[in-house]
N, C-alpha and C positions, 0 to 999 in steps of 0.2 A: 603500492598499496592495493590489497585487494579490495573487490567492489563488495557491496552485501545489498539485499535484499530479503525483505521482509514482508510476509503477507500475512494479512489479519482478517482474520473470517470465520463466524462461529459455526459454519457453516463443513463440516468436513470434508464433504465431495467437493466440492466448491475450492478451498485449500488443497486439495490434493491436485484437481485440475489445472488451477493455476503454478503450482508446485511443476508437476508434468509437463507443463507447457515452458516451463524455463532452465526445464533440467539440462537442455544443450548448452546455456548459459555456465554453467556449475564444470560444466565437461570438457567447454572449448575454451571458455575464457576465463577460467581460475574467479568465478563467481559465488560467493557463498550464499548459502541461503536456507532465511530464517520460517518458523512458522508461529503464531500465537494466535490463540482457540478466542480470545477474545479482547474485549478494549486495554485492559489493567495488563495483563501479559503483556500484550503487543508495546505500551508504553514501557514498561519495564526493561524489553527487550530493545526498544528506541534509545533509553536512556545511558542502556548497558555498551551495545554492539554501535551504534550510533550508522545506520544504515545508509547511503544514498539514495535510494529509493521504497517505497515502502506502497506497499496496494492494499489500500485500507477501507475494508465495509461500510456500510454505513450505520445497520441496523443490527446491533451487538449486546449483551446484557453486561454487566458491570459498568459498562462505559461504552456509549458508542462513539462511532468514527469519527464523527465532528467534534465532541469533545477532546478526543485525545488529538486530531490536529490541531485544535486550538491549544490543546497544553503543549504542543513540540514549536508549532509555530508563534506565538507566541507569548508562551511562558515562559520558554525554556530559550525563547529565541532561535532556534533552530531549522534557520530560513534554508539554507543548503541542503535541507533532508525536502528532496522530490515525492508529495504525495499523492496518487493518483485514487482517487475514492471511488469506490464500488458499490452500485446500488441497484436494486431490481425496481426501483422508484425514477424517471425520468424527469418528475415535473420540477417546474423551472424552478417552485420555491426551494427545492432540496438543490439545486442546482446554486442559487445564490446564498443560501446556509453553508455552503461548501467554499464559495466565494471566499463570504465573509470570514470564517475561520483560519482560511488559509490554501487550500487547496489549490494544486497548483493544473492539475486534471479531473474530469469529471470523467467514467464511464457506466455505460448501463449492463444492468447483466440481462439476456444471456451476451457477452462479449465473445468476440474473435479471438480463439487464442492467439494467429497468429499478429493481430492486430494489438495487443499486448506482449508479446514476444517484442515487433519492433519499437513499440514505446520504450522496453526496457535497455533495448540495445541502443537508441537515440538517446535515452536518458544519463546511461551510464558510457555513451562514446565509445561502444564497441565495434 
């Protein structure tokens, strides 16, 4: 079964980066990978391709991050989908908001890509 991953960020360069940074993924290990400009795509895209891992904003229009983990994790039940949430906010209340919804990672932007490179690859057991 191929792996997927999925990045949510309405942020372009930001999505592109993280893109960039996992393209060895895509090259070496038959990983595909998704993008959605914001919360309502990105779920769409959750519900469609059903990802194993997903790197999910925080601060998004239509829907933000926390919301849509909460609708995967559970609404939808969707405990096995790995979310690691992205935020340029550190502080511990968004930290336990992320808790509480489901999140299974917290990272702060500006992040390491290659320190998300190996979350991906520990996540997906490559």
């Amino acid at each position: 079964m191929q792996a997927k991953i999925l990045i949510v960020d309405d942020e372009t360069h930001i999505r592109s980066l993280i893109a960039q940074t996992l393209e060895e993924l895509e090259d070496e290990e038959d990983v595909e990978l998704f993008t959605a400009k914001d919360g309502e795509e990105g779920l769409s895209i959750i519900r469609e391709e059903q990802p194993q891992l997903v790197f999910l904003d925080v601060m998004m229009p239509k829907m933000n991050g926390f919301e849509v983990c909460r609708s995967v994790k559970k609404d939808f039940g969707m405990k096995d989908v790995y979310i690691v949430m992205l935020t340029a906010k550190g502080q511990e209340f968004d930290r336990q908001k992320g808790e509480e919804v489901g999140a299974d990672i917290y990272m702060t932007k500006p992040f390491d890509p290659d320190a998300l490179l190996e979350k991906a690859r520990e996540v997906l057991k490559l």
